[in-house]
C-alpha positions in Angstrom: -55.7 -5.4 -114.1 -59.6 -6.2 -113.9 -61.8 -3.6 -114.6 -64.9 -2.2 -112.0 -67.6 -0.3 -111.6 -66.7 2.9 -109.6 -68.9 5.1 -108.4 -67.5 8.5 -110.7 -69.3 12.3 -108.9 -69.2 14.5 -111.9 -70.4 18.2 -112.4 -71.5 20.1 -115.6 -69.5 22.9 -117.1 -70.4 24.5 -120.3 -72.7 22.2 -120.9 -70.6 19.3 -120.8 -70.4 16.6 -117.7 -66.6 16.3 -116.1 -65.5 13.8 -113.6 -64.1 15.3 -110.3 -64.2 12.5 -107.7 -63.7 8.9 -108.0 -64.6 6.4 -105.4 -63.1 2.6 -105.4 -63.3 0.3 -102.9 -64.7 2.9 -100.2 -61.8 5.2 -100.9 -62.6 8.5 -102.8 -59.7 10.2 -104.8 -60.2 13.7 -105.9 -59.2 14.5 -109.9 -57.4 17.4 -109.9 -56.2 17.2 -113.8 -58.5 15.7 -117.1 -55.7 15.1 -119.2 -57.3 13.6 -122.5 -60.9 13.1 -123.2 -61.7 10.3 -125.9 -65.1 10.3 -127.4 -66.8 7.1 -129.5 -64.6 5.1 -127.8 -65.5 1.3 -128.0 -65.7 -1.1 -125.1 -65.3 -4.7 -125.6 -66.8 -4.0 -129.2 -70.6 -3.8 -128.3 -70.7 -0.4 -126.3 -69.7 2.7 -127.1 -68.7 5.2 -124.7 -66.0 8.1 -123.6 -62.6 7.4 -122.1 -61.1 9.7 -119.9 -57.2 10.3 -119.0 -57.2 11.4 -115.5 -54.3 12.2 -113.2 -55.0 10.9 -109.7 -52.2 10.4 -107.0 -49.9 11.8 -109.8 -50.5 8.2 -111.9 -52.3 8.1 -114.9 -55.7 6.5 -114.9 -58.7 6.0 -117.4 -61.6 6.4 -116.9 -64.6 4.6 -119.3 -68.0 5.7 -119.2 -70.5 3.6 -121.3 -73.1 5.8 -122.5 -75.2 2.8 -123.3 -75.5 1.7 -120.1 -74.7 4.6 -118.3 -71.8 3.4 -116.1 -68.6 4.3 -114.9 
């Protein structure tokens, strides 16, 4: 599967920034459930970044935000 940008609306909670709602293709998908949060994790072996199990649509679905460039 080829990997996009998304648009990713996120709050803060205890000092720390959580994904709530993702929007892909003009459709936005409410996360309900984080299920694993992976920090330091590398993209394509230049950036480094967080990955994030989410539950959406009861399907498993990661989420990578590169904290160098500061995209979803």
């Amino acid at each position: 599967m080829k990997k996009k940008q998304i648009q990713v609306m996120i709050i803060k909670y205890n000092s720390e920034e959580l994904p709530i709602l993702v929007t892909i293709d003009g459709k936005s998908y409410l996360i309900p459930e984080i299920a694993q949060k992976k920090e330091n994790h590398v993209f394509y072996q230049v950036s480094v970044g967080m990955r994030w199990k989410v539950i959406i649509n009861k399907k498993d679905t990661f989420l990578y935000h590169d904290m160098h460039n500061l995209k979803w």
